[in-house]
C-alpha positions in Angstrom: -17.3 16.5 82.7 -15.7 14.5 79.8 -16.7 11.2 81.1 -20.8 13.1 81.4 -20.5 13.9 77.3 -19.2 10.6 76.5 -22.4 8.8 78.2 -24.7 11.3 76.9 -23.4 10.8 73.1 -23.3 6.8 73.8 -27.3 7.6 74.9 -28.2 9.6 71.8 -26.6 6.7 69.6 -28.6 3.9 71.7 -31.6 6.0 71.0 -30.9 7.0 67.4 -30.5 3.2 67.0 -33.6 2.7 68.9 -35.6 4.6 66.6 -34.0 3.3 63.6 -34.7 0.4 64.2 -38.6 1.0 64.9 -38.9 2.7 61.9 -37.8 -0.2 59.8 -40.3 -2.8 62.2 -43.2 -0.3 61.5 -42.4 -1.4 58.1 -43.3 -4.8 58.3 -46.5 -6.4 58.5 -48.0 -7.3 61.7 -48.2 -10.7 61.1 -46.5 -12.4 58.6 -49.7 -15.2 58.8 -52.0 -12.2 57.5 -51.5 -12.1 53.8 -51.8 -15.9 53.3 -55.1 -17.3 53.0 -55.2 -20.3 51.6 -58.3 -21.1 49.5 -59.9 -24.7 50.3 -60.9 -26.5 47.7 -65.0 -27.3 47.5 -64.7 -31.2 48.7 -67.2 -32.8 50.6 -66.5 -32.8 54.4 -63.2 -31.3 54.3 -65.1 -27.8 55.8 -65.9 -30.5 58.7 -61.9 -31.9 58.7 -61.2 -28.6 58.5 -63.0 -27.6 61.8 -61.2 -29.7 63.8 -57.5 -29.8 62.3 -57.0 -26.3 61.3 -55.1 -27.2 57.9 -54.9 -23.3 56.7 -52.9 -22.4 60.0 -50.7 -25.4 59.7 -49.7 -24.6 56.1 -49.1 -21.2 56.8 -47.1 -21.7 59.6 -45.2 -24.7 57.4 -44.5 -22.2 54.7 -42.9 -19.7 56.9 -40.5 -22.2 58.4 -39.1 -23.2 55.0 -38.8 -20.0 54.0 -36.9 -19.2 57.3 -34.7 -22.1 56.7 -34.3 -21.3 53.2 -33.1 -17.8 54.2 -30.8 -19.8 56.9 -29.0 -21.9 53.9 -28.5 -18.9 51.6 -27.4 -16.9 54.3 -24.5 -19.6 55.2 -23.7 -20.4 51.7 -23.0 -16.7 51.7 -21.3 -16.3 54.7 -19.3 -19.7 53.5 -18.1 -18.3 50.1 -16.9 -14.7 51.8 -15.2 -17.2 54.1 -16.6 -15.8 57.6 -17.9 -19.0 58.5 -16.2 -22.6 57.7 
């Protein structure tokens, strides 16, 4: 009987967890890609370059990794100077 209420309250908390943490994803975007759109410039055949080398995508997708890495350093300085890490 005890050992029944102990794995229904560690159920409740996985769920309450569950949906704690879905309610802060629905927060976020869907794609972190869809707010930057990066305005090309109006020079001759770059629309064409631009076809085949798809230079928005790769400067998106190069802004998001140094922001990630960024957020990677300041994290470990952090974690470095509350001395959790070495």
């Amino acid at each position: 009987m005890i050992l029944k209420c102990i794995v229904l309250a560690i159920n409740l908390l996985i769920k309450a967890l569950g949906a704690l943490g879905q309610a802060g994803l629905s927060l976020l975007p869907d794609s972190p890609f869809q707010s930057l759109q990066m305005q090309i410039v109006d020079i001759p055949y770059l629309s064409n370059v631009a076809w085949v080398i798809p230079f928005d995508f790769m400067i998106n997708v190069l802004l998001a990794w140094v922001v990630a890495i960024g957020f990677y350093y300041v994290a470990q300085v952090i974690l470095r100077w509350v001395k959790v890490i070495q």
